[in-house]
C-alpha positions as CSV (number, residue, x, y, z in Angstrom):
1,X,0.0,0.0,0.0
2,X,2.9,2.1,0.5
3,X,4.4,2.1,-2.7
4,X,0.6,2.7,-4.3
5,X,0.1,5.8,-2.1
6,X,3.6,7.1,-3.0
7,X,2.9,7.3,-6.5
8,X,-0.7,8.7,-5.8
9,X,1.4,11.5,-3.6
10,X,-0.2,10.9,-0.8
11,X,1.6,10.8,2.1
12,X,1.4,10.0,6.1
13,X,1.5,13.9,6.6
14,X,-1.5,13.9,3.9
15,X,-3.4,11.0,6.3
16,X,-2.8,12.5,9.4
17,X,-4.2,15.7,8.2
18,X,-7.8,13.8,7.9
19,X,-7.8,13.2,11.6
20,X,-9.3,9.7,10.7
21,X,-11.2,7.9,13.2
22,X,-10.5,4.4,12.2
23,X,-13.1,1.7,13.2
24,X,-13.0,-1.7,13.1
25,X,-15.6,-5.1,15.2
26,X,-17.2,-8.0,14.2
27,X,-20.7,-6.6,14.4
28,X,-21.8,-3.0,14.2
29,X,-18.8,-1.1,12.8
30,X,-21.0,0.2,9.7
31,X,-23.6,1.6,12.2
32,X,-21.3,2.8,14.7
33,X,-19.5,5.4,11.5
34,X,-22.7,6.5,10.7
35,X,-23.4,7.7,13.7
36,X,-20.2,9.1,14.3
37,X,-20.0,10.5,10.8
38,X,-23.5,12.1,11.4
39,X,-22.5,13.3,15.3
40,X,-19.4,15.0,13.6
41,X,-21.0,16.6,10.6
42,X,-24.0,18.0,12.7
43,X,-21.5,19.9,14.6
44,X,-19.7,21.3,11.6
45,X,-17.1,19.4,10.5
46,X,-16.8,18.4,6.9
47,X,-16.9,14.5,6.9
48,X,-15.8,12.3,4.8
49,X,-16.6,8.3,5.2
50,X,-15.4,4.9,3.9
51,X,-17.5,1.9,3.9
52,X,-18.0,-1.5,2.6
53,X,-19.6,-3.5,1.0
54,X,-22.0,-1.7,-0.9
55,X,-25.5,-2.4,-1.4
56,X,-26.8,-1.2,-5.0
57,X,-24.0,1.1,-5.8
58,X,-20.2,1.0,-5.5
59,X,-20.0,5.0,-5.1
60,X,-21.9,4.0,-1.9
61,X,-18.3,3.3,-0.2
62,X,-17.3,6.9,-0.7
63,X,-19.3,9.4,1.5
64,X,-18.8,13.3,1.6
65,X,-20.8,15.0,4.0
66,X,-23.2,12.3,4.5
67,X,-24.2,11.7,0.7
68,X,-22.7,9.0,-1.7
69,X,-20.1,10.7,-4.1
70,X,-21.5,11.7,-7.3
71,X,-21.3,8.9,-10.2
72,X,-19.4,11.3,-12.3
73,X,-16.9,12.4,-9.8
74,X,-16.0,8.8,-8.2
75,X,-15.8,7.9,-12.6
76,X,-13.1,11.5,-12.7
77,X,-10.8,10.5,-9.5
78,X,-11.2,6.3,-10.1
79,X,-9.4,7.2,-14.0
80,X,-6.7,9.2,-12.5
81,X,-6.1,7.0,-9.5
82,X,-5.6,4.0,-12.2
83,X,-3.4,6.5,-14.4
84,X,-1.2,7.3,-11.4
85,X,-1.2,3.5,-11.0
86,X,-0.1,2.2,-14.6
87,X,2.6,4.9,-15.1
88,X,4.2,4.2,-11.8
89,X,4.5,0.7,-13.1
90,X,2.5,-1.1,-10.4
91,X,0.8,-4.3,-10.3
92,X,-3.1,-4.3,-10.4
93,X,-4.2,-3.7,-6.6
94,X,-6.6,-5.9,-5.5
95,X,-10.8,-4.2,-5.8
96,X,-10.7,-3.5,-1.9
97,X,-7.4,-2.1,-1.7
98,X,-7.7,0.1,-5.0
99,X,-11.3,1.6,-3.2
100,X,-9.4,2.3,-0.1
101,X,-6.8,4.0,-2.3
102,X,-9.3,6.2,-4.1
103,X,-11.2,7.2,-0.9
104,X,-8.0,8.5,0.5
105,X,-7.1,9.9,-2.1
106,X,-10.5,11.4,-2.7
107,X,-10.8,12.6,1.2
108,X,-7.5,14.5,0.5
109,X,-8.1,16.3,-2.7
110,X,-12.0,17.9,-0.6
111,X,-9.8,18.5,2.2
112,X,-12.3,17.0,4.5
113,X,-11.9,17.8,8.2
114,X,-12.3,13.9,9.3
115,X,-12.3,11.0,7.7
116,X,-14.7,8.1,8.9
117,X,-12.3,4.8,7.9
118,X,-14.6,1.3,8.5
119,X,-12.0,-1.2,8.1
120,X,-12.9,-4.0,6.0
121,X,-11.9,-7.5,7.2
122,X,-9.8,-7.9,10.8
123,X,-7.9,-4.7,11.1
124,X,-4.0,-5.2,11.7
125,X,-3.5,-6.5,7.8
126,X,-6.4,-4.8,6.7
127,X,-5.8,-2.3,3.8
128,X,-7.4,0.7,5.5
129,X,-4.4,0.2,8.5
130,X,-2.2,2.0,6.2
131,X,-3.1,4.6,8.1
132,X,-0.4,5.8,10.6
133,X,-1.2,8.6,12.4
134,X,-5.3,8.2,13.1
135,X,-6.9,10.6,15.5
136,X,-8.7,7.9,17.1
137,X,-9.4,3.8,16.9
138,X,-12.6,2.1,18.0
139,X,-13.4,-1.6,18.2
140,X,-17.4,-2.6,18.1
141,X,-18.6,-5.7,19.3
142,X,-16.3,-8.3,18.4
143,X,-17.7,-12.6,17.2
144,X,-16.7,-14.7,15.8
145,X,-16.7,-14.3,11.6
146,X,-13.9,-15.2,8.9
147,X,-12.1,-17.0,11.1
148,X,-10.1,-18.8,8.1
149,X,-8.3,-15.3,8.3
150,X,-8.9,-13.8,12.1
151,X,-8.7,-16.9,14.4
152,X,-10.5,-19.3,15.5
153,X,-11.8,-17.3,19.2
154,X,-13.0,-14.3,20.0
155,X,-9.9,-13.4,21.8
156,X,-7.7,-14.2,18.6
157,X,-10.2,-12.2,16.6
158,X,-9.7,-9.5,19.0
159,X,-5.9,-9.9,19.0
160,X,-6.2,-9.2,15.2
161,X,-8.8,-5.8,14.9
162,X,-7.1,-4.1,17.6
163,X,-4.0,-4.0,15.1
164,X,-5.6,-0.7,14.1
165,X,-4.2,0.9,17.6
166,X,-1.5,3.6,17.1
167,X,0.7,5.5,19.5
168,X,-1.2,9.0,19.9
169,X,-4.7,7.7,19.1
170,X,-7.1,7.2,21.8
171,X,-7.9,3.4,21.4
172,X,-12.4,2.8,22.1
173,X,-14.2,-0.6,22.7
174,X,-17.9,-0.6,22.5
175,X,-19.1,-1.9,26.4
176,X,-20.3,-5.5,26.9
177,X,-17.6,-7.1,25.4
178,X,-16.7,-10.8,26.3
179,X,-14.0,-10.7,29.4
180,X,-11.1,-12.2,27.8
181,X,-12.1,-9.6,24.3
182,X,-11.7,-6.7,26.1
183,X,-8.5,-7.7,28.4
184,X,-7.0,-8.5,24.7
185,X,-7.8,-4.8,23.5
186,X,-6.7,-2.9,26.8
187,X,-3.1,-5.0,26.2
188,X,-2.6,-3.9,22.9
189,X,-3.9,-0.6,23.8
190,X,-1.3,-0.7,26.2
191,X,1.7,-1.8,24.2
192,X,1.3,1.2,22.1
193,X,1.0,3.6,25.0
194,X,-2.7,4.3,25.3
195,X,-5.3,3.5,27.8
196,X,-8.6,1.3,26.2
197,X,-11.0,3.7,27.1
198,X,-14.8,2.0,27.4
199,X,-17.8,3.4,25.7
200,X,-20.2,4.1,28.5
201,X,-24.0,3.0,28.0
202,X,-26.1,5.8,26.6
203,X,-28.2,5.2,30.3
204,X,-25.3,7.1,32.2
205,X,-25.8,10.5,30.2
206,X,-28.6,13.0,31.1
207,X,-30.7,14.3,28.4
208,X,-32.1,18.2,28.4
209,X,-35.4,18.9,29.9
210,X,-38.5,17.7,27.7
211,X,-36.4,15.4,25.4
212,X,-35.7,12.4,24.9
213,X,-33.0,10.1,23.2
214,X,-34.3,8.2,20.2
215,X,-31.7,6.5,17.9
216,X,-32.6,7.2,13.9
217,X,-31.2,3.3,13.5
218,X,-33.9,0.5,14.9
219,X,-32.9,-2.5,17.2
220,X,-31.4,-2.9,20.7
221,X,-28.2,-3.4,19.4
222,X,-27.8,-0.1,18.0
223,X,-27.6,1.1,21.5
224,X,-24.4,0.1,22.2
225,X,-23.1,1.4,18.0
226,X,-24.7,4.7,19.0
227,X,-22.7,4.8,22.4
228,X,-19.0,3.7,21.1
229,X,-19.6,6.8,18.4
230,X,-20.9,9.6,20.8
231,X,-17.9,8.8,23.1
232,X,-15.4,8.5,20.2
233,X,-16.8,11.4,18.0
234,X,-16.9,13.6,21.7
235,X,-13.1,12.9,21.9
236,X,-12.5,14.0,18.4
237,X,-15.0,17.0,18.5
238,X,-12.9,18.0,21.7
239,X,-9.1,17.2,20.7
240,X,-9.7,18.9,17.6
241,X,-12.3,22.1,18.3
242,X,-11.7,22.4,21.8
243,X,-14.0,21.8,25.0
244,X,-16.6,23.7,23.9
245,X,-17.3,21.6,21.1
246,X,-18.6,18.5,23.7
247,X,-21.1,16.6,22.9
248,X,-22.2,16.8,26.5
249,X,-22.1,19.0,29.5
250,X,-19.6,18.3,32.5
251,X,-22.6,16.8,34.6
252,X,-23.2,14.6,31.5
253,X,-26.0,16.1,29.8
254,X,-26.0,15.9,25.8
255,X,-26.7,18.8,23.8
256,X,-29.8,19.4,21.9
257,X,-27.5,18.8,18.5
258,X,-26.0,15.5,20.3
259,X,-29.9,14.1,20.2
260,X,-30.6,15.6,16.2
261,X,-27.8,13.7,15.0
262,X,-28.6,10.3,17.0
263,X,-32.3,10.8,15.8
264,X,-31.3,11.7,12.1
265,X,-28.6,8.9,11.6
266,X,-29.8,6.5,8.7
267,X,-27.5,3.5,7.4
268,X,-29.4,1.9,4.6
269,X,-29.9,-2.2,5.3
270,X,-29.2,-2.3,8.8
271,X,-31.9,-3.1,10.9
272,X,-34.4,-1.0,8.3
273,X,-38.6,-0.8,8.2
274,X,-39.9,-0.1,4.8
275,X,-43.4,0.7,4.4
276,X,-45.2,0.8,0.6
277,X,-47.5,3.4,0.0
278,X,-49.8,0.9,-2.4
279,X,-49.3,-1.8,0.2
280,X,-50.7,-0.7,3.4
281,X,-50.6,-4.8,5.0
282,X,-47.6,-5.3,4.7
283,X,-44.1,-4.0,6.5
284,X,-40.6,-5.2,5.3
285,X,-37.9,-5.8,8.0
286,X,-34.9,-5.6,6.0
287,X,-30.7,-6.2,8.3
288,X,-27.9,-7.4,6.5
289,X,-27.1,-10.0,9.6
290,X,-24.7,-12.2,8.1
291,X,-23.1,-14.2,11.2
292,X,-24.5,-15.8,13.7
293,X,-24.6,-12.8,16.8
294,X,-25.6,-10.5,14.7
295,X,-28.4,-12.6,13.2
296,X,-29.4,-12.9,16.8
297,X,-29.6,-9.5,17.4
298,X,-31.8,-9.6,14.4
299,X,-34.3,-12.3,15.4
300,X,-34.4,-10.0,18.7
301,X,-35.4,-7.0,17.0
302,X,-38.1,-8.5,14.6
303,X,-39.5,-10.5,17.9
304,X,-39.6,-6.9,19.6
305,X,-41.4,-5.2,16.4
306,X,-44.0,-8.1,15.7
307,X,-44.8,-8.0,19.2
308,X,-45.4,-4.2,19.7
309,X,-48.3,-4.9,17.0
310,X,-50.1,-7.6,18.7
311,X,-51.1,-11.0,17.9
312,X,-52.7,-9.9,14.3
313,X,-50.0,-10.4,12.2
314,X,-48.7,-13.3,9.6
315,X,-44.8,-13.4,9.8
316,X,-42.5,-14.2,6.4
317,X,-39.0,-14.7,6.5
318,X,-36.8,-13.8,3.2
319,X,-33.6,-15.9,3.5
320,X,-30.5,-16.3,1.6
321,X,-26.7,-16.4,2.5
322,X,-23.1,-16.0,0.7
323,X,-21.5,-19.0,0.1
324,X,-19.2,-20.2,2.5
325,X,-21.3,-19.6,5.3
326,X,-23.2,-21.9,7.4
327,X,-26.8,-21.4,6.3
328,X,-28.3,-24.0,9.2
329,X,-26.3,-22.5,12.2
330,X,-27.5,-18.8,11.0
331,X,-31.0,-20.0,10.3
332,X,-31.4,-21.7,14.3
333,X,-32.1,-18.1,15.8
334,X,-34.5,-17.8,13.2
335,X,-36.7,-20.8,13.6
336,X,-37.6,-19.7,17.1
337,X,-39.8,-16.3,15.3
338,X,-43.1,-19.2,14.5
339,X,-42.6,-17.9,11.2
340,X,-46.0,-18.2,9.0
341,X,-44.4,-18.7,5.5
342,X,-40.4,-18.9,5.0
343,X,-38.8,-18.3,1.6
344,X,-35.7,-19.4,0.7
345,X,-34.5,-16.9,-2.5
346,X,-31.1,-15.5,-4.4
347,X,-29.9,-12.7,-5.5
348,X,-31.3,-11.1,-8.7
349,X,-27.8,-9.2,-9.0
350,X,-24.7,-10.5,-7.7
351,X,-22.0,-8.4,-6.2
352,X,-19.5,-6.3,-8.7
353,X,-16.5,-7.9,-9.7
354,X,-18.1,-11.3,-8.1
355,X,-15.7,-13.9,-6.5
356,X,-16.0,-17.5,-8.6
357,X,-18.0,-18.4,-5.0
358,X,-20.7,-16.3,-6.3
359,X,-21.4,-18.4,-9.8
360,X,-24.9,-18.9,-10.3
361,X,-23.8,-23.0,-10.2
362,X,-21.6,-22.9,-6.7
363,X,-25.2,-22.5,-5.2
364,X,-26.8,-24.9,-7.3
365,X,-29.6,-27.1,-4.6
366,X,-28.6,-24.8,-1.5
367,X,-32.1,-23.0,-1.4
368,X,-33.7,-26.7,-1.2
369,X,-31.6,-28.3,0.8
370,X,-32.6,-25.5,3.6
371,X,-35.8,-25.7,2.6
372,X,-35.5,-29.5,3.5
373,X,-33.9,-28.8,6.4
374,X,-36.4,-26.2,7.8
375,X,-38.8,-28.6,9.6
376,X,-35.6,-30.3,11.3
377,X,-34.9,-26.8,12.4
378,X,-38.7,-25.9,13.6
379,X,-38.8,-29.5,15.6
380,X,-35.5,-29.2,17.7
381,X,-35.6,-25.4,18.0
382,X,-39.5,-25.1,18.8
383,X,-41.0,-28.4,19.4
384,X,-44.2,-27.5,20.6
385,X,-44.8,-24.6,17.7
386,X,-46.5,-24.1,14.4
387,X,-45.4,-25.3,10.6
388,X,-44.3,-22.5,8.3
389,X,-45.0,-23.2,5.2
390,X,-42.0,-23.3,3.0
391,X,-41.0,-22.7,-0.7
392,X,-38.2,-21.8,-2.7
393,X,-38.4,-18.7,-4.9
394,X,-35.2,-17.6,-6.9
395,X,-34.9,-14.0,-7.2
396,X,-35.5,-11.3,-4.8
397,X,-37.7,-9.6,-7.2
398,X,-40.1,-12.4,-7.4
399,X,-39.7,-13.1,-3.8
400,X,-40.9,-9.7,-2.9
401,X,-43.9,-9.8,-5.6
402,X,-44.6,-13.7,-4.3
403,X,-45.0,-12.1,-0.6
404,X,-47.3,-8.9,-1.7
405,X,-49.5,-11.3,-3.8
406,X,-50.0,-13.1,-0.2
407,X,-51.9,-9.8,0.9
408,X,-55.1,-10.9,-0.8
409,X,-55.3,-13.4,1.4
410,X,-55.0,-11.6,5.1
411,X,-58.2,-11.6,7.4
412,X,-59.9,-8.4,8.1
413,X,-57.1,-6.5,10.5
414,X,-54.5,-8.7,10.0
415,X,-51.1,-6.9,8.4
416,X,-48.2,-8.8,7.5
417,X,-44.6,-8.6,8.7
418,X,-41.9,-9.8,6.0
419,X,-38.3,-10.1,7.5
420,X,-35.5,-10.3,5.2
421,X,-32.1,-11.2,6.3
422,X,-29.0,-13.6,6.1
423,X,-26.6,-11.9,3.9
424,X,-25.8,-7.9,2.5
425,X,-26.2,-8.6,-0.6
426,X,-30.0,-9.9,-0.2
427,X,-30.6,-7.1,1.8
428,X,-29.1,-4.9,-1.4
429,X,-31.2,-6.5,-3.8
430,X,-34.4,-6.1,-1.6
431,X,-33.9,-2.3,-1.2
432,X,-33.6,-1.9,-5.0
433,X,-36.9,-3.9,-5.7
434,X,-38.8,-1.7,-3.0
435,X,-37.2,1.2,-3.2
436,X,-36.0,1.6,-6.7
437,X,-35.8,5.3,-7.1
438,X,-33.9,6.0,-4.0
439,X,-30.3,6.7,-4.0
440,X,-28.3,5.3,-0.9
């Protein structure tokens, strides 16, 4: 990466100049930068953020000021970033390392005041930890996913993401980490001569009279996403504007701007209610869950949503997941939701640039072999409960228009609650078919 930034000219001087508040966790770490990125820009700083994967459109992974970079400038800076590339003489970077290359290199040339860096895989050989001099590091919630790469424990895992911790960077971990997670992340913390500070639950800050705290992302989860960025983003907002700047009062109290940007935070995908205007009966829960805690944390929040509406309400499950994962272990949290109708689908578009695991023939019978196994799932998850019925529907398209064609079949009163989940890329497919016009 060094070499590839050299010939872009951008230097370590360059990165530290973007103050970057490098994030990186097993769950959450997409959530937590948007809140931060959101917290920051409300109070006047002029963001820029880095993300990935994308859902519908690659210029989604480069963020200015909260909106996704304009098609025609990410086409302008992606041909001169691959100029710089083949006249230096360089091999061809790999797709993430190249978009982490541009975004820099993007972030530099609008002389943004921050830049939001979401790592993408791990975090100590990651290709966003080319960073040196980062303002500040945060770790969310760390479980166990790739561990062909991390580790096989969450401790090893841990070992690995806090490799984004730098000398002169305040080093953050999200609260409610496993024991032996976060003694892992206060040594390496401590090995590069900083203290792991601990995101404190939103509960211990006050709120001003009359108001109230309500988080712009659904889910229980997001409480602890939205805490690790106010503490991380109230570091930077102070180190870099001075006291004043807080996002809270010394007796704790956050600021009426501190509550617009929670409430105002969106992050397309994660933990997202849709509602059709020509379908008033039914409601699409739509999280890109894709391991096996945060699929939990999804089954808790559709069990707290169908719930808060009562007992009048047919429950559908839209499934799929990438290939290497396990779809049986990520599917057990799921059986417990007495699912009316479950429907096992595929993408209509696959991901840019798709890896040979993504072949329309490496997932050839999957969909009905989890179909077959669904019952097993129901009987030794929830013996005593109801039968879903259970079909296989390729295509997210036709799995959303198989679902609203179920509507003329509701009772008088009844509305219908469609949960979509198991892999990003579902969830990107889904939000094109219901939300076609909308740009992320």
């Amino acid at each position: 990466m060094d070499a590839y930034l050299d010939c872009l000219r951008v230097s370590q001087a360059d990165l530290k100049s973007l103050k970057v508040i490098h994030v990186t966790g097993t769950k959450g770490k997409g959530s937590t930068c948007a809140f931060a990125e959101n917290l920051l820009r409300r109070h006047g700083a002029a963001t820029g953020f880095f993300s990935s994967p994308h859902l519908i459109s690659i210029t989604e992974r480069i963020r200015l000021n909260g909106a996704s970079i304009d098609d025609d400038e990410f086409a302008k800076y992606l041909w001169v970033v691959w100029g710089k590339i083949k006249a230096c003489g360089l091999p061809v970077p790999s797709f993430f390392r190249l978009m982490t290359m541009l975004s820099l290199y993007v972030f530099k040339k609008k002389k943004v005041d921050v830049a939001v860096v979401e790592v993408g895989i791990g975090g100590k050989n990651d290709a966003t930890n080319i960073v040196d001099n980062p303002s500040a590091c945060a770790v969310t919630s760390v479980g166990l996913d790739h561990t062909e790469i991390l580790g096989d424990t969450e401790a090893e895992i841990a070992l690995e993401k806090s490799g984004i911790f730098k000398r002169g960077a305040a080093a953050f971990s999200a609260y409610g980490q496993r024991d032996d997670v976060t003694t892992v992340l206060a040594d390496s913390a401590r090995r590069v001569g900083e203290k792991l500070q601990i995101a404190p639950p939103l509960t211990t800050y006050r709120t001003p009279y009359n108001s109230k705290l309500v988080l712009g992302l659904s889910g229980h989860f997001q409480k602890v996403n939205a805490s690790l960025a106010v503490a991380v983003a109230n570091y930077w907002l102070q180190r870099h504007r001075g006291p004043s700047a807080a996002l809270c009062s010394p007796s704790g109290t956050l600021t009426a701007s501190t509550l617009e940007a929670l409430s105002s935070t969106d992050w397309p995908g994660r933990a997202q209610i849709i509602k059709l205007p020509q379908h008033e009966k039914t409601t699409f829960f739509v999280d890109g869950a894709h391991t096996l805690e945060s699929i939990t944390a999804c089954a808790d929040w559709f069990r707290d949503e169908y719930r808060r509406r009562g007992k009048n309400c047919r429950r559908v499950l839209l499934f799929n997941c990438s290939p290497g994962r396990d779809p049986l272990r990520l599917l057990r949290p799921l059986a417990r939701l007495s699912f009316d109708e479950v429907v096992f689908t595929s993408y209509d578009e696959r991901p840019a640039l798709p890896h040979p695991r993504f072949a329309q023939d490496a997932q050839a019978g999957v969909h009905e072999q989890m179909a077959a196994a669904w019952p097993r799932l129901l009987a030794e998850e929830v013996p005593e409960g109801k039968n879903s019925e259970v079909r296989v529907v390729l295509g997210a398209h036709r799995a959303v228009e198989h679902v609203l064609s179920r509507e003329t079949g509701l009772k008088m009163g009844e509305e219908q609650l469609v949960l979509g989940t198991g892999s990003i890329w579902l969830v990107g497919n889904l939000l094109k078919t219901l939300q076609p016009e909308k740009r992320l």
